[in-house]
N, C-alpha and C positions, 0 to 999 in steps of 0.2 A: 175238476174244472172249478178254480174257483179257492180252494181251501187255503190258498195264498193270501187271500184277502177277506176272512171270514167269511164267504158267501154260503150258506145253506141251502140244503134239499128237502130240509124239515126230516129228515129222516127216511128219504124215497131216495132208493138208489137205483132206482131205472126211471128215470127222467126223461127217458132219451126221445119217448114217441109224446112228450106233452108239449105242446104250445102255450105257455103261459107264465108268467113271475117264478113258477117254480123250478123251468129249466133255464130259462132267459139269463144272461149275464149282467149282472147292474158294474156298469164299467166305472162309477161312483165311489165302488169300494174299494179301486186302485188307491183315490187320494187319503179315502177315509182311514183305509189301513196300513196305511203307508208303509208303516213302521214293519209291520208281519210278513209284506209285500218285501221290502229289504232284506230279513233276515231270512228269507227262503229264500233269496236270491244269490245270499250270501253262501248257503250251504249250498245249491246246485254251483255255483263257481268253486268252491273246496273239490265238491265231487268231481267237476268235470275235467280241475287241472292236476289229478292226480292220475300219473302216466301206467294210464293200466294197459295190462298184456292182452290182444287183441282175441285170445281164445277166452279171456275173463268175459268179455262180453256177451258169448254164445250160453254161460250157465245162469239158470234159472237164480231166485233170491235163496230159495231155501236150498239149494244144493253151496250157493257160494256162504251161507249160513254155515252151513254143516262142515266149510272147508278149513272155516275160522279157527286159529288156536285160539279159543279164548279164556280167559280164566277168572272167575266169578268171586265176587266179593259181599261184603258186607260194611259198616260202618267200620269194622275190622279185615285186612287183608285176609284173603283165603277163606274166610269165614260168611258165606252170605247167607242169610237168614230168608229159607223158602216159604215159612210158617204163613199159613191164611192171613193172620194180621201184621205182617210185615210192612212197612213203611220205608224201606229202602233198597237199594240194587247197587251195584258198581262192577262194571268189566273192565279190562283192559285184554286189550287185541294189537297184535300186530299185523297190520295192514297187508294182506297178500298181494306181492307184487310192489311191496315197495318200503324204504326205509322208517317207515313212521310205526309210531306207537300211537293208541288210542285210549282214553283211560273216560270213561264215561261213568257219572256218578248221578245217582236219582234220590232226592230226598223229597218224600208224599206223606214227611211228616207234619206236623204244625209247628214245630219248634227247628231252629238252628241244630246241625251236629255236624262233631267233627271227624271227617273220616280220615282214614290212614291211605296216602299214595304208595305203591309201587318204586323200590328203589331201582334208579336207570344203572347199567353195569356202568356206563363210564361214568366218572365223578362230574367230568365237567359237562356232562349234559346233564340239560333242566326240563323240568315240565312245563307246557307252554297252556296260559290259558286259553283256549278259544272259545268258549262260548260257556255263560252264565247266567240265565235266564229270569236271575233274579233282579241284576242289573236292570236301569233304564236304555232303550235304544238314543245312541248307536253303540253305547259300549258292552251292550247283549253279548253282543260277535261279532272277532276283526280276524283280520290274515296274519298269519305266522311272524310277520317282519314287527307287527305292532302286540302281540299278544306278549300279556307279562310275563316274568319267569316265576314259577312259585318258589318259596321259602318254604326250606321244611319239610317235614317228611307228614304231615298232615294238611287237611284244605277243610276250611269250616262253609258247609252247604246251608244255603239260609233256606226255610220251611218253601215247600212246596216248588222247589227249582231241581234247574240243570244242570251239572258243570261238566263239562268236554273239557278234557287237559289234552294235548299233544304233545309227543317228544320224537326226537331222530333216533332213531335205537339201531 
């Protein structure tokens, strides 16, 4: 309750039997976070308008995890780097239940790098950016009709951000 708009429990996640600032709602930090408030709004709208098959709903996260084809990367394709001091991640997944690709990339380094995308089978499909958390809001995250197409068979992640690419595959 609440992580939408920065609200804290200091660290207490059973809150539930307290009366007082720690479980309370400050309804303040709708306006304060405005910005965090929208782009969580934006990704349960991606989630909700994606036409999922009515038996997807009855499985638990980690069983619809486990169902995932996914396949793991690194700042190089196929190659992710699991090592203790690793500073980056990148999947792509095809969406079960429906024509999209997901290409998600994590850079938790200090510096820019450039990673390698995923080539789509068909030529004329592009990767679409949706969301880059390096960006200022509102260009963080937009919907598929307004996300750019990338160039290139690489996408340079600026230090300590997100990028979600999308494609129709």
């Amino acid at each position: 309750m609440g992580d939408e708009v920065r609200r804290t429990q200091r660290g207490n996640n059973n809150a539930f039997c307290q009366n007082n600032e720690l479980s309370w709602f400050n309804w303040t930090l709708v306006d304060r976070h405005s910005d965090i408030h929208r782009f969580v709004k934006a990704l349960i709208a991606f989630r909700m308008n994606r036409d999922l098959p009515i038996e997807r709903l009855d499985m638990t996260l980690n069983e619809l995890l486990r169902r995932q084809p996914f396949q793991w990367h690194g700042v190089k394709l196929n190659a992710p780097d699991w090592g203790h001091e690793s500073h980056t991640l990148a999947a792509t997944v095809r969406l079960l239940g429906s024509p999209m690709l997901l290409h998600v990339i994590i850079n938790a380094y200090w510096e820019a790098l450039e990673f390698e995308v995923p080539v789509l089978v068909e030529p004329q499909d592009s990767w679409r950016q949706y969301i880059d958390t390096h960006l200022d809001p509102p260009d963080d995250i937009c919907g598929w009709t307004n996300a750019q197409c990338l160039q290139g068979s690489t996408r340079l992640v600026q230090p300590r951000s997100i990028v979600v690419l999308l494609a129709k595959g």
